[in-house]
C-alpha angles and dihedrals in degrees: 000000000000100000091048084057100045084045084054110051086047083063091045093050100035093058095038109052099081089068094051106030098137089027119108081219091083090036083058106055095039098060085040082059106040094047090053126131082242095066084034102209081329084258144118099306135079088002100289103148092045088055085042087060095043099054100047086045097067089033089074091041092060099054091052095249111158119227116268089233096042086244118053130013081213114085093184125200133144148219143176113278118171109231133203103203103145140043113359105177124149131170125183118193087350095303113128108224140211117248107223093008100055100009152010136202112250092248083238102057125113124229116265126161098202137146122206155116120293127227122209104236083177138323096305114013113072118176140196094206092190098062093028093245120153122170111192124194111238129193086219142011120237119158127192135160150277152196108226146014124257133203098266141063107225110190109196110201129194106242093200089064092039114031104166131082120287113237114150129027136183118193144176116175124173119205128169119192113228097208091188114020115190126215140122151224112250107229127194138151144194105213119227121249095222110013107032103156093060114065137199107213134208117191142171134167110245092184119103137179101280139195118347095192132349094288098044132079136163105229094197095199088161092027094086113305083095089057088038091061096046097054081044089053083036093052095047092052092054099042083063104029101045113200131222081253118043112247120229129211129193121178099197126211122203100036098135089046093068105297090286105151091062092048098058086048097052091051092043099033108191085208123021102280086227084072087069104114083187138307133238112197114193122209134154099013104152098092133046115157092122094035124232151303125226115208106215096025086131094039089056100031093171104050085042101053076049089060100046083050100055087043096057093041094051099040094229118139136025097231139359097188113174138240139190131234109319131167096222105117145003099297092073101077075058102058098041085064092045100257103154100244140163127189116204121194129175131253138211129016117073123018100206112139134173090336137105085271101075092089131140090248091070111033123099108209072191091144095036094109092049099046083046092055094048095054090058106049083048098058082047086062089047086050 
């Protein structure tokens, strides 16, 4: 039933996004869609990921992009990644809590099932050094990932849910090391109608955190299913609406896990690197009260001063303030090879990041037009 659903709302979104291309409306269901149980975190468990490819995959089919290589939009590689699919059970003084909500796995911890006393090793670290259990009180809970499993099981809890001392715990934790996970970037292009050899790109990482035990998972609806949409808006205009220049799109995989998507890429380019007319990677596009940031605005002064200028004459955003070199997203492997990049990122409105939080229901896109509008004119200003 699922996969009729999921069939269903392709269809829906494949034939809809011409007429709202620039709406919120089609941001909006695509990052309902994408943060949805059924891509679960869009992660290492339950195959989200793999749903999450295939989705985007035939995202980019259906409006008529051409694959970056000639052959396949999937440009497949793999990594280690450690996974929590199982049992994730955790009491603390005999209070049953709440994974995601109360408290995360460290993402290296290995799995243990154990009962026992804690022993306050300070103020916010308390350890069972017999089972190699340490729970650790956070002022917040931000989980991530990793790729391996250490000798140890680290519990974070959240103090402001439970403010008193640690003294007892009862865990059992299940984790399974994937020693070769496989995934892809998703590749396309629109090929330009006087200049094809040399490309424009617009990237984005659709991958997320995923799923910690069978019950959890990190929706990531700013992280990055908002940057995701837009490429997706971005990538049906110029289907039908080819530049001077082509116009590349990658949607990367593994980026949480260390931007490792781009870096393969960028070690196994599909096209020369020195084809890259410039890159815009978009991350963390579901805000905007505040306006953006732009990584590598010092670094491109020019492009950047165009930005600002295109900003101010169509009344767009609040804010495009600059930033220097920074390894925070997928533009940086870019970089690094001297491929011209910016990455531009929202800023004020909700703070959810890498939790349970970060969910559709609660993230504005209430920028998405404009951002949508400023991409294009500056790819005009590219052409």
């Amino acid at each position: 039933m699922k996969n009729i659903r999921i069939a269903a709302v392709i269809v829906l979104l494949s034939v809809g996004w011409s007429a709202r291309a620039q709406d919120s409306a089609f941001a909006r269901k695509i990052v309902d869609t994408l943060t949805s149980e059924y891509f679960w975190g869009r992660g290492y468990t339950k195959d989200g990921m793999a749903k999450a490819t295939e989705f985007l995959k035939q995202q980019f089919t259906s409006y008529g992009l051409k694959p970056l290589d000639g052959k396949d939009f999937l440009q497949p590689f793999s990594f280690p990644v450690n996974t929590f699919p199982g049992k994730m059970e955790v009491s603390i003084n005999n209070t049953l809590l709440e994974p995601g909500k109360d408290y995360i796995v460290s993402p290296d911890s290995k799995g243990v099932k154990m009962e026992g006393a804690l022993t306050e090793q300070d103020s916010a670290h308390f350890a069972n050094m017999e089972n190699k259990v340490v729970v650790v009180k956070e002022q917040k809970l931000t989980w991530s990932v990793a790729g391996k499993a250490e000798d140890y099981t680290a519990i974070l809890i959240d103090k402001n849910k439970f403010p008193q001392t640690p003294s007892s715990v009862k865990v059992n934790i299940e984790n399974k090391l994937a020693k070769s996970f496989k995934t892809a970037n998703i590749c396309g292009i629109v090929k330009g109608t006087v200049y094809p050899d040399s490309i424009i790109f617009i990237t984005a990482h659709y991958d997320h955190l995923g799923g910690m035990g069978a019950n959890t998972f990190f929706p990531g609806a700013n992280d990055n299913a908002s940057g995701t949409s837009l490429l997706l808006s971005l990538a049906g205009y110029y289907s039908q609406h080819p530049q001077k220049y082509s116009i590349g799109f990658i949607c990367f995989a593994g980026e949480e896990a260390g931007l490792l998507g781009s870096k393969y890429f960028t070690e196994h380019p599909l096209i020369p690197l020195t084809s890259i007319r410039f890159l815009v990677n978009l991350d963390l596009s579901g805000t905007g009260d505040e306006g953006i940031t732009v990584v590598n605005a010092t670094e491109f002064p020019a492009a950047f001063d165009a930005l600002k200028n295109i900003n101010a004459t169509q009344h767009l955003l609040a804010d495009i303030k600059p930033r220097g070199k920074a390894a925070n997203s997928d533009h940086y492997w870019f970089t690094e090879k001297g491929v011209p990049a910016f990455f531009m990122y929202t800023m004020g409105g909700i703070k959810a990041y890498h939790d349970v939080f970060d969910k559709a229901a609660t993230l504005p896109l209430n920028e998405i037009n404009d951002l949508n509008k400023l991409v294009k004119a500056f790819v005009s200003y590219l052409n």
